[in-house]
N, C-alpha and C positions, 0 to 999 in steps of 0.2 A: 504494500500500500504506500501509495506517495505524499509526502508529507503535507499536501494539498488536497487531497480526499481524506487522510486521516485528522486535517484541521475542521475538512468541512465536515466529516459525521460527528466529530466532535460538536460542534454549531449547532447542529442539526437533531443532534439530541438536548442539546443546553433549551435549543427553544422549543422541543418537543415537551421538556418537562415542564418548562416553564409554563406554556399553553396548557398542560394537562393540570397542573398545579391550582393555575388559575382558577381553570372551570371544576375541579372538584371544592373550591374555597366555594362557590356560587353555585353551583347543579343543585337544582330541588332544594334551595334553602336562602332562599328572599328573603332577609332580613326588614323583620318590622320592629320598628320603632317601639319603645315600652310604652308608650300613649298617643291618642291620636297628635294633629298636628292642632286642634283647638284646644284639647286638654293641656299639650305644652306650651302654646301659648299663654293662657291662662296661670298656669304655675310658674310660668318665665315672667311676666308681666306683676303677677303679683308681690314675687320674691324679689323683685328690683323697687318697687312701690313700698315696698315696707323696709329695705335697705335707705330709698331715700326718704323715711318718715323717722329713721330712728330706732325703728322696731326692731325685737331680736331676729335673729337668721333664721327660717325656715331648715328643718333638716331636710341637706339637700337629695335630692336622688342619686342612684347610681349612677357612675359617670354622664354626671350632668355636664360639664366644661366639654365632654367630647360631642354633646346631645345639643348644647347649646350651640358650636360651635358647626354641625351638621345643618339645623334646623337653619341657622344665617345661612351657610352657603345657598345650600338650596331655593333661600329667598334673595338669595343675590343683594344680601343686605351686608354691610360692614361694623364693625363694632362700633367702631367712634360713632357714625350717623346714629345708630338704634341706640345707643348708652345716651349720646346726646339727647335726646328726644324724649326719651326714658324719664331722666334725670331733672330735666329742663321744664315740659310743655306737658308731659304725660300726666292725667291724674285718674286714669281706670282702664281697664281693659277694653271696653268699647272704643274709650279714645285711643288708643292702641291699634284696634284691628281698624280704626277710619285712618290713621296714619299708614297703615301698611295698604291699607287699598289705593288712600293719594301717591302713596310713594311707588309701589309696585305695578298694580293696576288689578283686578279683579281675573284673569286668564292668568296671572306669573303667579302668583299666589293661589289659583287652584292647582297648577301643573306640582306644585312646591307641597303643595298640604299632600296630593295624590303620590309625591314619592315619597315624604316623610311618612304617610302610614302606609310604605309598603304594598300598595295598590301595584300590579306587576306593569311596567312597559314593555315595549316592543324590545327594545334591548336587553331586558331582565330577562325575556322569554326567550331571547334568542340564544343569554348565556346561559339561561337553564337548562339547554338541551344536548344532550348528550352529543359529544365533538369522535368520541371512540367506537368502533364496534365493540359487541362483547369482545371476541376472539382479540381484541388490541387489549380492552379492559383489564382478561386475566393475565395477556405477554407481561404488562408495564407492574402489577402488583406480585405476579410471579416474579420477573425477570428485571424490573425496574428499567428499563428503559423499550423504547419501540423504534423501530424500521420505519420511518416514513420515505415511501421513493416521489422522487422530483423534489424534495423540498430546498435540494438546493441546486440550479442551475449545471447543466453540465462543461459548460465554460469555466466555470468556476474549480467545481472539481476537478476539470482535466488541466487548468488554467495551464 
């Protein structure tokens, strides 16, 4: 074997595993959120409202800071603006959910509430589905690694 096919099956397994890795981290196991996306609103909204009144801490949830931090992305919101806002202008949860409709618009904020609980997309479904044959399934848990032919150019291999 030439030091150039033995680079490329090398390759070619590194991203076979990787790809296999992936899709068993996500195959048939859509991750939902521990409450809807109104129940954390609600409990995010409150627990900042009673920070800025003085009140004591709310025991927080389970990784709330990674929950909190998920729920903004997905609203395409940033700390400083929503803490500003929060802190500043907010004095209830209604006024809250009117800022996030001014701010986001009614369509980003349902796309956002429908992946925070877990509702599947088009892309959730596509990584849910199985990428192996059986016959690959048992080679890679027997044998730990798999045969994929073409996966890397033969120019390359023969280079």
């Amino acid at each position: 074997m030439s030091v150039n096919q033995d680079f490329s099956l090398r390759l070619a397994l590194t991203i076979s595993r990787f790809i296999v890795e992936c899709r068993l981290l996500t195959a048939n196991r859509y991750i939902r959120a521990a409450m809807t996306n109104n129940e954390f609103i609600h409990y995010f909204v409150t627990a900042h409202l009673d920070v800025k009144a003085g009140k004591p801490h709310q025991q927080p949830m389970p990784d709330y800071e990674k929950t909190e931090n998920r729920w903004l992305a997905l609203h395409g919101l940033g700390k400083f603006e929503t803490f500003r806002y929060l802190y500043s202008e907010c004095r209830s949860v209604d006024d809250f959910h009117q800022w996030l409709q001014d701010t986001r618009g009614a369509d980003a904020i349902a796309e956002a509430a429908r992946l925070f609980n877990g509702v599947p997309t088009a892309e959730t479904e596509l990584l849910a589905q199985p990428i192996l044959s059986p016959e690959q399934w048992q080679h890679w848990q027997e044998q730990g690694y798999l045969q994929i032919s073409g996966l890397v150019p033969l120019n390359i291999v023969n280079g």
